[in-house]
N, C-alpha and C positions, 0 to 999 in steps of 0.2 A: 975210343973211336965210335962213334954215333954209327948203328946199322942202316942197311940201304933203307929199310923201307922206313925207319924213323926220320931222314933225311928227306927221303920222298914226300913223305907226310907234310915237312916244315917249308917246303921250298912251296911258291906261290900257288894257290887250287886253282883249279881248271877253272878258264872263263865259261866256256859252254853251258855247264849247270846253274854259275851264277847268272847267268843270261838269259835262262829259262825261265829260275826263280822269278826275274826281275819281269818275265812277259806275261806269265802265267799269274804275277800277285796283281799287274796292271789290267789283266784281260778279266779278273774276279772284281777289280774293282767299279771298270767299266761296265759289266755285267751286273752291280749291284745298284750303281748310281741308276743305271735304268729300268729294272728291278721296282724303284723305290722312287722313283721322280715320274717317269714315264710312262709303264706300261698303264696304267690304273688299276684299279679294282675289280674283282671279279666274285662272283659269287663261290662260295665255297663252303665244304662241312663245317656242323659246330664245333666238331671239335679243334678245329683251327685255331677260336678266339683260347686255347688253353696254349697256346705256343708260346705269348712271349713270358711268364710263369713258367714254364720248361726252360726257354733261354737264360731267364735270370739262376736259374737252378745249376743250368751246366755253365755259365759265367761264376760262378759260386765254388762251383768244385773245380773249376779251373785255378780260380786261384788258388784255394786250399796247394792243390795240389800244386803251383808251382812256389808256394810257400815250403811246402813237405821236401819238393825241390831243394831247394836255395839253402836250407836248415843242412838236408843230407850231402849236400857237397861241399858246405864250410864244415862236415866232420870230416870231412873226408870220405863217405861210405859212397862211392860210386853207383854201386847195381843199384842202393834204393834212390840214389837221385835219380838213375835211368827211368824206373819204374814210377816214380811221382813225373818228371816229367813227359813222358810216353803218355800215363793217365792224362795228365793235362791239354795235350795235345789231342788225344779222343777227346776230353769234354769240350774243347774248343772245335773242333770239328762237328760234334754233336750240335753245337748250337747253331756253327755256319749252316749247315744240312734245314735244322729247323728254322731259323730268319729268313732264308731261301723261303721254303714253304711259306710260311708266315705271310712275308710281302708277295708274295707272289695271286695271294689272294685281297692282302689288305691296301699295297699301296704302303704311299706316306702317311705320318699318325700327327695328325695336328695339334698342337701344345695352346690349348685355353686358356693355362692362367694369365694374370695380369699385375702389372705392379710388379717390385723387386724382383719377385719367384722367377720373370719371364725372363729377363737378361742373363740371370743367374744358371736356368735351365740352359738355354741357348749355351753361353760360353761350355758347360758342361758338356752338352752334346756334339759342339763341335770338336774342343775337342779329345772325348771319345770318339768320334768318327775317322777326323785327321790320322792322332797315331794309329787308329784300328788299321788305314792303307799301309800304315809304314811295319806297323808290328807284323804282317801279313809274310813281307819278303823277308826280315828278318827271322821270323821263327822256323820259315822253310829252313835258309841261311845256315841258323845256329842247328837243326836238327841235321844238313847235310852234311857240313862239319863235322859233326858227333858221330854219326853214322857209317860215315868212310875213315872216323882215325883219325882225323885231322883235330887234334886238341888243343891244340897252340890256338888256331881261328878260331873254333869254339867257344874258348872263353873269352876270347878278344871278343867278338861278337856278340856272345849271350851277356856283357857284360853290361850292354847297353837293350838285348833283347828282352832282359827278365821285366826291369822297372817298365818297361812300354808295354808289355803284356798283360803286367801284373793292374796297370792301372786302367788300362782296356778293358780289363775282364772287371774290375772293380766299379769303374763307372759304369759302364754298362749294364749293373746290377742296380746302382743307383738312377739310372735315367728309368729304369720299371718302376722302381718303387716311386718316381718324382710323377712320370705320368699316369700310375696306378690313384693318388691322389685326387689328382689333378682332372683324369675322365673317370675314371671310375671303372676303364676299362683292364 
């Protein structure tokens, strides 16, 4: 006979906190769109234009890390999948913190090239942007899961969290290095 609180765990999670997730991943999004569309440009330290080089950095070890993930939970070794992904969720947080700063002085980054590269970019960035809204509610999702015991939704959830994150963080690396090319910035 399954104990209360393993029962407790499996029987459906509180809407409340998913209801949170869901306003607080729309209230960063809406915050970001205007962020990067609207507010403009504003003069700022140099050392700012070293921000998105840092982003690709902590986009980088995010993956890593939610590779180190993914390897230590198909062993089975729980605590170090806890701790790669916990890592990876700072280095993703790390980079939210620093694109905040970033645009907050830069604005939107206008993509120059032309011919093939330009559509190719485009579809890229979109979407990387696209899932970056979706992977947002879902990582809150799969960490609250994890966090209160609830393991059943966990994996039900991270199952579709990992690949969305994993390629969030991946393109996201790759949209630096396409406009690093491309301005020279």
């Amino acid at each position: 006979m399954p104990s209360v609180s393993s029962t407790a765990h499996d029987a459906a999670p509180p809407r409340g906190p998913l209801y949170a997730i869901g306003a607080l991943s729309l209230a960063a999004a809406s915050f970001l769109i205007w962020l990067i569309y609207f507010k403009g440009r504003a003069e700022g330290p140099e050392w700012v234009s070293s921000l998105p080089a840092a982003n690709a950095a902590f986009n980088s070890m995010s993956a890593l890390c939610l590779l180190g993930g993914y390897v230590n939970i198909r062993r089975r070794n729980r605590a170090t999948h806890k701790k790669f992904m916990l890592a990876a969720t700072a280095f993703s947080a790390l980079f939210l913190v620093s694109y905040i700063v970033y645009h907050s002085y830069h604005g939107d980054t206008h993509f120059p090239g032309q011919g093939w590269v330009r559509p190719a970019y485009f579809a890229l960035l979109i979407s990387h942007i696209g899932l970056s809204m979706v992977a947002l509610p879902l990582i809150f999702t799969t960490l609250f899961f994890s966090l209160t015991g609830r393991f059943k939704f966990h994996r039900q959830v991270a199952r579709w969290t990992f690949p969305i994150w994993m390629y969030v963080s991946v393109t996201g690396v790759l949209v630096f290095f396409v406009l690093r090319a491309y301005t020279g910035a």
